[in-house]
Residue, then its C-alpha position, 0 to 999 in steps of 0.5 A: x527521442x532516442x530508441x532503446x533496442x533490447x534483444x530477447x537474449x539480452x534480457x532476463x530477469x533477476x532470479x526470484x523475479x515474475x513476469x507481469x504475465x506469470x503473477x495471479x489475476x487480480x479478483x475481488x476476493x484477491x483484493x479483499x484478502x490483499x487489503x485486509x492483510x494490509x491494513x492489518x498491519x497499520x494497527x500493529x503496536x510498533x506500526x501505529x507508534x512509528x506512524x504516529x511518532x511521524x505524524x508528531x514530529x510533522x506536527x512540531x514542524x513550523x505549520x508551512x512546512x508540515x505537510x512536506x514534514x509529514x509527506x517525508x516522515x509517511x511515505x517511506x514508513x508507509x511504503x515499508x509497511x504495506x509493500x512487504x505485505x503486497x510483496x507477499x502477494x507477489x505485488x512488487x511496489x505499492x503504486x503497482x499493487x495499489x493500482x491493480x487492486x483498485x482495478x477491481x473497486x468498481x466491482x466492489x465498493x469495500x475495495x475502495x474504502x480499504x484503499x482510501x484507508x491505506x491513502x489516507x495513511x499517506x497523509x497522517x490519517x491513520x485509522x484507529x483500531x475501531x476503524x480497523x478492525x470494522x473494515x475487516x469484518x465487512x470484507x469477510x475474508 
């Protein structure tokens, strides 16, 4: 094990950047808005056809090797997609947001729905826009 000593007038953060601290608490209708926004963006025209391009190529590749295909083609168009969104929200990565938004999910089952929906966008399922636009009606926001 080694330590790493930071002096507090060593350490600053890039400009434009907010602490931890500084960044609104996440509320379930916080959440709820966050997700809506997110998923949203899933059903998007030029979205829906680069995931399903990724998907299509995955699915070409021999079957042992798919889901790897899919893992490589997914995550990046994924992350692309909802991290800007979550950005917006002040949200600096999609694990961070992701994690803080499901903090709340015990507090409302939607919450967990919506981030099964965006998971499941990991792993090829994307939903269609009936899906879609069903779980946006149900969050009210």
């Amino acid at each position: 094990f080694h330590t790493v000593v930071h002096r507090k007038k060593d350490f600053r953060l890039p400009q434009g950047t907010t602490t931890m601290a500084a960044q609104e608490p996440m509320t379930v209708e916080r959440a709820k808005l966050i997700l809506k926004e997110t998923i949203t963006v899933f059903a998007l025209p030029e979205n829906k056809a680069r995931l399903t391009g990724a998907i299509e190529e995955a699915n070409a590749a021999p079957e042992e090797q798919r889901a790897m295909v899919k893992m490589q083609k997914l995550v990046p168009i994924v992350t692309e997609l909802a991290g800007g969104k979550l950005a917006e929200h002040g949200l600096p990565s999609v694990m961070m947001g992701v994690m803080q938004i499901q903090m709340v999910a015990g507090q409302e089952p939607l919450i967990g729905e919506g981030v099964q929906m965006m998971s499941g966008c990991l792993q090829g399922n994307i939903p269609d826009d009936a899906a879609i636009a069903a779980y946006t009606t149900k969050l009210g926001v």
